[in-house]
Residue, then its C-alpha position, 0 to 999 in steps of 0.5 A: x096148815x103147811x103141806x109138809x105138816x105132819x098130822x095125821x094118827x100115822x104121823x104123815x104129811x097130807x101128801x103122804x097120805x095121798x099117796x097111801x090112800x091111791x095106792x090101797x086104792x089102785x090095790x082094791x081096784x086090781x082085786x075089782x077088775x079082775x072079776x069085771x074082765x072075766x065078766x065082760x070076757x063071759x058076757x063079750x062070748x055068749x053073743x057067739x055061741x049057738x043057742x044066743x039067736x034063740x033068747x027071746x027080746x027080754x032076754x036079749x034086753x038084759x043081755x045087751x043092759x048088762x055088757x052096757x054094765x059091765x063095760x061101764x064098770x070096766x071105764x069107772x075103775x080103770x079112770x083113776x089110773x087115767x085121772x093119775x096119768x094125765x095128772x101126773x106131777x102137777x100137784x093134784x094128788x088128793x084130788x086125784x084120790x077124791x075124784x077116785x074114790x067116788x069113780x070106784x064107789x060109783x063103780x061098785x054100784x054099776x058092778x052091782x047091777x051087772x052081777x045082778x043082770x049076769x044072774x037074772x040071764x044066765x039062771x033065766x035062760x039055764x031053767x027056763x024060767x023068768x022067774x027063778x032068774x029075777x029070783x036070783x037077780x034079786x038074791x044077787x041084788x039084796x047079797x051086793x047090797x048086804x055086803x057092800x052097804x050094809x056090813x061097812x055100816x055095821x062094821x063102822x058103827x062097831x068100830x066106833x062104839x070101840 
């Protein structure tokens, strides 16, 4: 099939649709990366504030697993705009899209974790108690996933019955 083919629901080539797909893309993830730099801004000034050298060694564990997250994330979401850069004009638009794609689903799942790991922290260390955090962890965990997983499934599984 030519390039320039048009072939799609939308009557575009398959390099137009390469385009369109990177940039919703580059558009989920702006609204993603806001909410992993203020993340990573909160997790980067707790190791400075007064009460941070009394969290005792699981508390400072889920600390340090959870800026570790989050700075995975931050690198999983900003790749793609790396990946385009130092690719830029050498035919490999669709790929580019592909590896991208996987990059912010894989982000995702990484920013999972670390909403999860934000919440287990903060609600263990504001209650003093381990365990209404792991509750919370877990509540955090179960409503990514719900939303992240299930409710696409759902969502695509209805369209398709359409």
């Amino acid at each position: 099939m030519s390039e320039h083919r048009r072939c799609t629901a939308r009557n575009e080539t398959p390099l137009e649709r390469a385009d369109r797909n990177f940039v919703e893309l580059l558009q989920e993830l702006r609204v993603v990366q806001t909410g992993v730099q203020i993340l990573f801004a909160f997790l980067l000034s707790l190791a400075f504030t007064q009460r941070f050298p009394s969290l005792d060694a699981l508390q400072r564990g889920t600390y340090v697993i959870t800026l570790l997250l989050t700075v995975l994330a931050a690198a999983l979401f900003t790749a793609p705009a790396a990946l385009h850069r130092s690719l830029f004009r050498r035919g490999a638009k669709p790929h580019i899209v592909q590896v991208s794609s996987r990059l912010a689903t894989v982000g995702m799942g990484v920013l999972m974790f670390a909403f999860t790991g934000s919440v287990l922290l903060v609600v263990d260390v504001t209650t003093h108690s381990r365990a209404a955090g792991a509750a919370a962890g877990a509540a955090t965990l179960c409503v990514c996933l719900g939303l992240w997983g299930l409710l696409p499934r759902l969502v695509r599984r209805a369209a398709a019955s359409d």
